[in-house]
SEFIZA-3560 file (N, C-alpha, C; in Angstrom, 3 decimals):
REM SEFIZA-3560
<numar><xx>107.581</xx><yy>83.789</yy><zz>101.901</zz><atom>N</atom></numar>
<numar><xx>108.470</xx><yy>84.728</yy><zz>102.557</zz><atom>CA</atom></numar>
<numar><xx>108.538</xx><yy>84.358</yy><zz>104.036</zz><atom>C</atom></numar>
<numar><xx>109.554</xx><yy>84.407</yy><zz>104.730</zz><atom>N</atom></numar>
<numar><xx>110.181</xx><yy>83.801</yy><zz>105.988</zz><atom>CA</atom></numar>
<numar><xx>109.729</xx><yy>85.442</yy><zz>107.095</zz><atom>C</atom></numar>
<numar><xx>109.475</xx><yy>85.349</yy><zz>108.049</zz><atom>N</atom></numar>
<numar><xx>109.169</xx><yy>86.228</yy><zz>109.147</zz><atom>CA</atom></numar>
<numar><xx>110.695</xx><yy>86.832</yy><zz>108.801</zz><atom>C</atom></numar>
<numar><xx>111.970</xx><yy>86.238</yy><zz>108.823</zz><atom>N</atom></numar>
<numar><xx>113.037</xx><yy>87.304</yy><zz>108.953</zz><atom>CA</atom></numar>
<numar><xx>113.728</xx><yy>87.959</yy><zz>107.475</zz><atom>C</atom></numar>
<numar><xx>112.503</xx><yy>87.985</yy><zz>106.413</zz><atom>N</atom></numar>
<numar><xx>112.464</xx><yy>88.668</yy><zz>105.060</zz><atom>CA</atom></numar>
<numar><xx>111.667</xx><yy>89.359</yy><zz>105.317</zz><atom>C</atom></numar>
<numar><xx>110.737</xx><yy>88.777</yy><zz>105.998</zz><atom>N</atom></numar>
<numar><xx>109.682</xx><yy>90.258</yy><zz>106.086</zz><atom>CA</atom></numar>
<numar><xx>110.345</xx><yy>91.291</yy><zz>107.247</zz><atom>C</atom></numar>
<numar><xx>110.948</xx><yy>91.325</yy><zz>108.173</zz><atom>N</atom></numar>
<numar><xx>111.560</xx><yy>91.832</yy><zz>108.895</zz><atom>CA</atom></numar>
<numar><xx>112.523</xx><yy>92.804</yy><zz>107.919</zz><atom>C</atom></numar>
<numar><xx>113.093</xx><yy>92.186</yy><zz>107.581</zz><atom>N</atom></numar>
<numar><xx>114.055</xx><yy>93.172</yy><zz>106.523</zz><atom>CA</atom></numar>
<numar><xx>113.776</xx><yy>94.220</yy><zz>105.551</zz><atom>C</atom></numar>
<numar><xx>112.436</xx><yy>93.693</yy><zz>105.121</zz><atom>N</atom></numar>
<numar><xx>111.722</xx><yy>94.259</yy><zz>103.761</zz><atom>CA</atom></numar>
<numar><xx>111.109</xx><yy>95.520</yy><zz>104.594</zz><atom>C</atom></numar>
<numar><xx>110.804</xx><yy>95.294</yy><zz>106.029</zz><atom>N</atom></numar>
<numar><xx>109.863</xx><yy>96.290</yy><zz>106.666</zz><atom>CA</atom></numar>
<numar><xx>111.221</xx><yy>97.404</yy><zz>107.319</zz><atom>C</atom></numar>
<numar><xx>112.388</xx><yy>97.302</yy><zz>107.580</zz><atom>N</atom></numar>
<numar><xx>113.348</xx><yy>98.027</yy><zz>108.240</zz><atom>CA</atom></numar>
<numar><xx>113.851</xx><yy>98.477</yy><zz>106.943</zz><atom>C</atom></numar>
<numar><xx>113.628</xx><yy>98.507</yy><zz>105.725</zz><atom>N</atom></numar>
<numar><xx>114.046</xx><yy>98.989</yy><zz>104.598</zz><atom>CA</atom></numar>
<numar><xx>113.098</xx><yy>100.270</yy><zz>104.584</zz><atom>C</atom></numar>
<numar><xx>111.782</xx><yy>99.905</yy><zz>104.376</zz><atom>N</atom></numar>
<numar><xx>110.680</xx><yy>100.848</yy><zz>104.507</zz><atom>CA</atom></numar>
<numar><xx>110.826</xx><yy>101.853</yy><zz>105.368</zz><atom>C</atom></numar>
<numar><xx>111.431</xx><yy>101.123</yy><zz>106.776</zz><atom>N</atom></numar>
<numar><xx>111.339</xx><yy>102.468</yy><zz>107.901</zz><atom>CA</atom></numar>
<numar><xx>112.230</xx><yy>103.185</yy><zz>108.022</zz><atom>C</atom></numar>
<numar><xx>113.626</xx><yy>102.375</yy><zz>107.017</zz><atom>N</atom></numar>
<numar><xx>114.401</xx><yy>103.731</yy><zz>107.077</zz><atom>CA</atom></numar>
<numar><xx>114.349</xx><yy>104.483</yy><zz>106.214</zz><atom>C</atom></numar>
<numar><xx>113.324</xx><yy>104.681</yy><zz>104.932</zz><atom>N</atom></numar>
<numar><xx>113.366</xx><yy>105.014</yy><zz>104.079</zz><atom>CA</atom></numar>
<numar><xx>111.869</xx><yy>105.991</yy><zz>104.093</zz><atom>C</atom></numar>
<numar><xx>110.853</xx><yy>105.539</yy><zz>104.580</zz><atom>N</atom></numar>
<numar><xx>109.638</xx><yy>106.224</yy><zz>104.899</zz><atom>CA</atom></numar>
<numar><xx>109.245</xx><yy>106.850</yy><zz>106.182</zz><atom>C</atom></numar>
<numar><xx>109.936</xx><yy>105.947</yy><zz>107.170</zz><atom>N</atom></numar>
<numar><xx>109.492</xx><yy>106.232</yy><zz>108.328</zz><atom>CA</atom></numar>
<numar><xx>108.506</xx><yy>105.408</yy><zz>108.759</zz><atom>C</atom></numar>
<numar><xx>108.156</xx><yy>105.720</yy><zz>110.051</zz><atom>N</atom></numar>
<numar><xx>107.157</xx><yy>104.579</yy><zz>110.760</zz><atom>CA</atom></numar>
<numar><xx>105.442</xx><yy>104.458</yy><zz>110.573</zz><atom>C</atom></numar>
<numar><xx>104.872</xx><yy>103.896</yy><zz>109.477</zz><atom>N</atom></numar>
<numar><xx>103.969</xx><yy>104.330</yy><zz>108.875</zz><atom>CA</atom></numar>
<numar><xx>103.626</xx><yy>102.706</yy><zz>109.143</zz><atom>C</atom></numar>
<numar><xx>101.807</xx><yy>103.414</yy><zz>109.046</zz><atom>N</atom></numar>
<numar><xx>100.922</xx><yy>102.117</yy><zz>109.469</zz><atom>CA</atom></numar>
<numar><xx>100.684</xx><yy>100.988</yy><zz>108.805</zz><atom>C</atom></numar>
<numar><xx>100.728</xx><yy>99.677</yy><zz>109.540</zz><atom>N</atom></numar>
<numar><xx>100.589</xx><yy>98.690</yy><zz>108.563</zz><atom>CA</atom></numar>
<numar><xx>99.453</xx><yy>98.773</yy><zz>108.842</zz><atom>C</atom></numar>
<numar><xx>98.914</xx><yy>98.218</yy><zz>107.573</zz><atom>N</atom></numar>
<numar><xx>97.092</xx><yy>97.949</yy><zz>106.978</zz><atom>CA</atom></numar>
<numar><xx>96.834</xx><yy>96.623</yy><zz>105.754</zz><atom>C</atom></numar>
<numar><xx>95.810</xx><yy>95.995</yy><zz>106.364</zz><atom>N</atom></numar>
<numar><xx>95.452</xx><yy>95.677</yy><zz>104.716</zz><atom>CA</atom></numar>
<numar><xx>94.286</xx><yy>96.261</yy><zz>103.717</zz><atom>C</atom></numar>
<numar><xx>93.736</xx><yy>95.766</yy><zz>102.884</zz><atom>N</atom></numar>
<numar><xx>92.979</xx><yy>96.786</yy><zz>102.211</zz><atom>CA</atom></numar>
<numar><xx>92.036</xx><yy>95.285</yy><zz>101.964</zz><atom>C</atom></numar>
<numar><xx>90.619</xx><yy>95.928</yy><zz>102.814</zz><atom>N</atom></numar>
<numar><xx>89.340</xx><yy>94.859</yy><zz>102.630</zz><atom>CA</atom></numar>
<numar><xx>88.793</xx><yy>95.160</yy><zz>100.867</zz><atom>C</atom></numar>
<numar><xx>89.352</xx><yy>94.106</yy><zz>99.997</zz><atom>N</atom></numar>
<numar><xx>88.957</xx><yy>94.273</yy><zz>98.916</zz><atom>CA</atom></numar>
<numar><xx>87.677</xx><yy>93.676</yy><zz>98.328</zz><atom>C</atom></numar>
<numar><xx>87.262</xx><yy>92.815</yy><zz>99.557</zz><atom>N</atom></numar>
<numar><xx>85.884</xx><yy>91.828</yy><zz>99.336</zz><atom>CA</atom></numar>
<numar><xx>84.801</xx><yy>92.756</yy><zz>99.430</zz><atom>C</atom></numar>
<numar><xx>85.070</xx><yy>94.149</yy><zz>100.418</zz><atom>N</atom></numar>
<numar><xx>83.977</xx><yy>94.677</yy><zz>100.850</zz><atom>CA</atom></numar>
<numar><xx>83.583</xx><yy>96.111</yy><zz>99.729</zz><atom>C</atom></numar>
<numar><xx>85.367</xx><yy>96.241</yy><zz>99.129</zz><atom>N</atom></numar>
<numar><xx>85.433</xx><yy>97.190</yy><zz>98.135</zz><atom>CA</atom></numar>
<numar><xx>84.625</xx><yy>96.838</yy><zz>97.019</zz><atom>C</atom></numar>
<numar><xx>84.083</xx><yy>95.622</yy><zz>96.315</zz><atom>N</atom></numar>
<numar><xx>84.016</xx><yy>94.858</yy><zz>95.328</zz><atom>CA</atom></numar>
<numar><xx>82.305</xx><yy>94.769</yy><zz>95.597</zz><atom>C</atom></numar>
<numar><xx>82.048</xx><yy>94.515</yy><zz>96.994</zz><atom>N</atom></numar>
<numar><xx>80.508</xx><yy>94.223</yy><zz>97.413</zz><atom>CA</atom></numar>
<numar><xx>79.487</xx><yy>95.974</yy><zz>96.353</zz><atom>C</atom></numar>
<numar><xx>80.548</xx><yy>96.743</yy><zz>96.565</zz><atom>N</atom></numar>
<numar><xx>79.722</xx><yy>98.014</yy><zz>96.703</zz><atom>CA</atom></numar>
<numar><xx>78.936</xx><yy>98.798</yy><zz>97.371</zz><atom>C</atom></numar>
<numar><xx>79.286</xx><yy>98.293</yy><zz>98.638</zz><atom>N</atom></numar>
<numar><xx>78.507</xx><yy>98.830</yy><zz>99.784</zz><atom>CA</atom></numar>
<numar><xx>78.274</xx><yy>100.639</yy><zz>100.123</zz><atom>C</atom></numar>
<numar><xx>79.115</xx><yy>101.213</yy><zz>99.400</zz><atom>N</atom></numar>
<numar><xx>79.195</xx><yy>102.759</yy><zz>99.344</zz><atom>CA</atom></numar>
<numar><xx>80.592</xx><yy>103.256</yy><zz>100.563</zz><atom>C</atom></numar>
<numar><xx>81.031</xx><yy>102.353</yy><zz>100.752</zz><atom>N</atom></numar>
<numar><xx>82.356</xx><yy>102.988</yy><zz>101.995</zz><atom>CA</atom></numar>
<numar><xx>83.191</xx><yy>103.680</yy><zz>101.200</zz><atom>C</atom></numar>
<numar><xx>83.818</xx><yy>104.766</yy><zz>101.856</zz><atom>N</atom></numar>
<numar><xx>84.655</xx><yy>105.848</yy><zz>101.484</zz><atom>CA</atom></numar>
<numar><xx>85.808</xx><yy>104.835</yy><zz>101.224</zz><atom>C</atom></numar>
<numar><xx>86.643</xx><yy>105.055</yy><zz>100.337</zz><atom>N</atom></numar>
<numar><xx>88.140</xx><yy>104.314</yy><zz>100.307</zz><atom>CA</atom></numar>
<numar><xx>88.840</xx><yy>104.246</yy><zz>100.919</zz><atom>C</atom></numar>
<numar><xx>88.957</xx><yy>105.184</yy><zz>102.215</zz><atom>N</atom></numar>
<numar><xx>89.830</xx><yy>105.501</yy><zz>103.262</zz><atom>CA</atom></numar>
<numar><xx>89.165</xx><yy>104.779</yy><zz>104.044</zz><atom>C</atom></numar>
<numar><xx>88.201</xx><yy>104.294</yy><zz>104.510</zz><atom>N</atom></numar>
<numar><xx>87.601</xx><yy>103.824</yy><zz>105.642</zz><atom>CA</atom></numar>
<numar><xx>88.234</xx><yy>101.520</yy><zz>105.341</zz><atom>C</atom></numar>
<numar><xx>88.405</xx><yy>101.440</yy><zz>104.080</zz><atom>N</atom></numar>
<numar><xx>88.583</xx><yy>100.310</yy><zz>103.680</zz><atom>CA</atom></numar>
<numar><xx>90.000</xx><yy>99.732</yy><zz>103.936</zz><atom>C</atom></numar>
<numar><xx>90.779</xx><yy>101.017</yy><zz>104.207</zz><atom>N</atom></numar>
<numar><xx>92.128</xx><yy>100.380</yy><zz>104.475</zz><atom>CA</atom></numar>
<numar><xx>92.309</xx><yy>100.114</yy><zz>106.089</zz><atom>C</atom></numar>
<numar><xx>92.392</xx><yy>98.476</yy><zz>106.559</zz><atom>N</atom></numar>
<numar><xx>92.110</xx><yy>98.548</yy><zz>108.005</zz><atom>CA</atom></numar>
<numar><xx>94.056</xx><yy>97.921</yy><zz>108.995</zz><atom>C</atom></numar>
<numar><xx>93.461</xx><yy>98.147</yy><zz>109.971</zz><atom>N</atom></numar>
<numar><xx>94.406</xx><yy>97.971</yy><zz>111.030</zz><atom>CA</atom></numar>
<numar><xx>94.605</xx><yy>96.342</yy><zz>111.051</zz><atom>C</atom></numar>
<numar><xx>95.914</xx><yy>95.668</yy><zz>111.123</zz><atom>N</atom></numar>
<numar><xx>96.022</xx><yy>94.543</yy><zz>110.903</zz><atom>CA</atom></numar>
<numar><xx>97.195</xx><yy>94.604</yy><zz>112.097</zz><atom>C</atom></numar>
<numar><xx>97.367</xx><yy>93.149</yy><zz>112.955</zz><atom>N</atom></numar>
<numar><xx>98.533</xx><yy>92.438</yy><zz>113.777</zz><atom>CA</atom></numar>
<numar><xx>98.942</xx><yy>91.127</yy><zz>113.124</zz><atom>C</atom></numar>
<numar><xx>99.790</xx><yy>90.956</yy><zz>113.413</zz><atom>N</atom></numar>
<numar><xx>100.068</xx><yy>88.940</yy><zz>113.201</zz><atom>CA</atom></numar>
<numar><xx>99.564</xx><yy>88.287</yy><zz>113.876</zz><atom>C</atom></numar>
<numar><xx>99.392</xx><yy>87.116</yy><zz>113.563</zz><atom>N</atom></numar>
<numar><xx>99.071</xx><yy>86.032</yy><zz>114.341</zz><atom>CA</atom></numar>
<numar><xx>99.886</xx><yy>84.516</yy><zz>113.845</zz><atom>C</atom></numar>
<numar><xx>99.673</xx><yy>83.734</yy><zz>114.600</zz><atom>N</atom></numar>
<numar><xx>99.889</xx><yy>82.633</yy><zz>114.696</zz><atom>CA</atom></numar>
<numar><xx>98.760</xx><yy>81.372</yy><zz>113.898</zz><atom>C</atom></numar>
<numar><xx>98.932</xx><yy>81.184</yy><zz>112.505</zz><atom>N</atom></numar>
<numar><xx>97.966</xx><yy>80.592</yy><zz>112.407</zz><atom>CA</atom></numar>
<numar><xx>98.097</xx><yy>78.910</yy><zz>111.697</zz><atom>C</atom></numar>
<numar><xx>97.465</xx><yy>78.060</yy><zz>111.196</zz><atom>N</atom></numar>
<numar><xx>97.510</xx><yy>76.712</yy><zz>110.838</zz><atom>CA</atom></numar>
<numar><xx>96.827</xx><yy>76.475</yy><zz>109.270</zz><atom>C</atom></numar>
<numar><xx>97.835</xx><yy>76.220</yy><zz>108.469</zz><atom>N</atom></numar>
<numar><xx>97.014</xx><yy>75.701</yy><zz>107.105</zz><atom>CA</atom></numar>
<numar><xx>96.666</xx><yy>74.402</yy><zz>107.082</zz><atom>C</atom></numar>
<numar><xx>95.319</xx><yy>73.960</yy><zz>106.716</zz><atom>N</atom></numar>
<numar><xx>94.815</xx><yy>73.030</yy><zz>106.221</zz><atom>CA</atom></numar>
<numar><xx>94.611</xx><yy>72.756</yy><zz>104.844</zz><atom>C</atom></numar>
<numar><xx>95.254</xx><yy>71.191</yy><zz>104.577</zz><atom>N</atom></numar>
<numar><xx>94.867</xx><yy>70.857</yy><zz>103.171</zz><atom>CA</atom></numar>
<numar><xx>92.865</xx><yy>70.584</yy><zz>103.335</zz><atom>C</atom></numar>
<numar><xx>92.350</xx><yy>69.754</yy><zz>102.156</zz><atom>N</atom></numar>
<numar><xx>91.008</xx><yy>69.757</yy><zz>101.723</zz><atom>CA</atom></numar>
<numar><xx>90.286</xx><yy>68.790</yy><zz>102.517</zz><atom>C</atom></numar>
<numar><xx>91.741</xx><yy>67.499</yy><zz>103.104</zz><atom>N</atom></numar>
<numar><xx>90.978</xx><yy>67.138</yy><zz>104.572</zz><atom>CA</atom></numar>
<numar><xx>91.144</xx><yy>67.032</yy><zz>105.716</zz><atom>C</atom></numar>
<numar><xx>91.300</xx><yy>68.422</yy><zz>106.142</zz><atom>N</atom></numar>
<numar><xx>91.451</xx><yy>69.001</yy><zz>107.451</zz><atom>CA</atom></numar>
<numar><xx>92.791</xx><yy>68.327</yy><zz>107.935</zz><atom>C</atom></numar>
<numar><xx>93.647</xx><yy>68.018</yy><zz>107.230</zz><atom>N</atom></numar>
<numar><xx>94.935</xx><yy>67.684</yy><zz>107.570</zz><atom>CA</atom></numar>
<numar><xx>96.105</xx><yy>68.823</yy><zz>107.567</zz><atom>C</atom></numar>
<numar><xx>97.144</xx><yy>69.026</yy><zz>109.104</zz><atom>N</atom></numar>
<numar><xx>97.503</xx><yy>70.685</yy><zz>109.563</zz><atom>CA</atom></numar>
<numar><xx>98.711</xx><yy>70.217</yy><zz>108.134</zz><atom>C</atom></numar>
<numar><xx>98.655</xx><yy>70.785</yy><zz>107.424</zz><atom>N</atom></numar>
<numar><xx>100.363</xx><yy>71.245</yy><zz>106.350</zz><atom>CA</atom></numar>
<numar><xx>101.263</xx><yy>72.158</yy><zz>107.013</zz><atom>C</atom></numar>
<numar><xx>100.994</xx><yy>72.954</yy><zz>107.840</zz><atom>N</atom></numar>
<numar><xx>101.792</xx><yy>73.651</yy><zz>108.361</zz><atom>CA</atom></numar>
<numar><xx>101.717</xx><yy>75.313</yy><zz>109.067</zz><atom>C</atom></numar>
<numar><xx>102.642</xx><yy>75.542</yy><zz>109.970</zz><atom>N</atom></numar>
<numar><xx>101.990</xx><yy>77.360</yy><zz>110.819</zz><atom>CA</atom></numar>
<numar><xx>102.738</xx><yy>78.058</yy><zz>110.071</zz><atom>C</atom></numar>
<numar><xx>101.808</xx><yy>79.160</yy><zz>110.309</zz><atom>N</atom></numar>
<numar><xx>102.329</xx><yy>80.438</yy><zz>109.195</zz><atom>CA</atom></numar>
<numar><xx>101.974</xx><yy>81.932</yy><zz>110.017</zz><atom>C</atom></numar>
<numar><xx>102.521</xx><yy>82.780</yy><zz>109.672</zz><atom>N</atom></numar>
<numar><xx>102.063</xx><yy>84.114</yy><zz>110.299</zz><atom>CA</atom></numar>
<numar><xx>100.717</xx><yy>84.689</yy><zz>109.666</zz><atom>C</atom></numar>
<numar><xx>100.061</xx><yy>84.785</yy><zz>109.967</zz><atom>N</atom></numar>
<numar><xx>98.607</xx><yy>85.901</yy><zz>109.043</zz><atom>CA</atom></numar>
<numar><xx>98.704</xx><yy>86.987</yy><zz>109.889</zz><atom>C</atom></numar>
<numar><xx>98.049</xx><yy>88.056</yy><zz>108.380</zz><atom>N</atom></numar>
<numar><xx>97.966</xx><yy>89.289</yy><zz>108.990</zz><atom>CA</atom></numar>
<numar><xx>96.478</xx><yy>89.528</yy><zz>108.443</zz><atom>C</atom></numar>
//
């Protein structure tokens, strides 16, 4: 998905939900069993600017992460 699909997909949402928080949901930590409330697991996320590597450290290409 291209930054200006996700753009679209998210102005669909806001006119339709309103301006509601983006999050992701730490599922590694859900899975550990550590005892965290479910609400505490869904966290605050930004973009970034980041670089994929193939298996030898060769850049394939930038991508947004959240």
């Amino acid at each position: 998905m291209k930054i200006s699909e996700v753009i679209k997909e998210l102005e669909k949402i806001l006119a339709t939900e309103g301006d509601l928080r983006v999050t992701v949901y730490d599922e590694y930590t859900a899975a550990e069993g550590w005892d965290y409330k479910n609400e505490d697991l869904w966290l605050d996320t930004s973009p970034c600017v980041a670089t994929v590597y193939d298996d030898n450290d060769k850049a394939i290409e930038k991508v947004v992460q959240f």
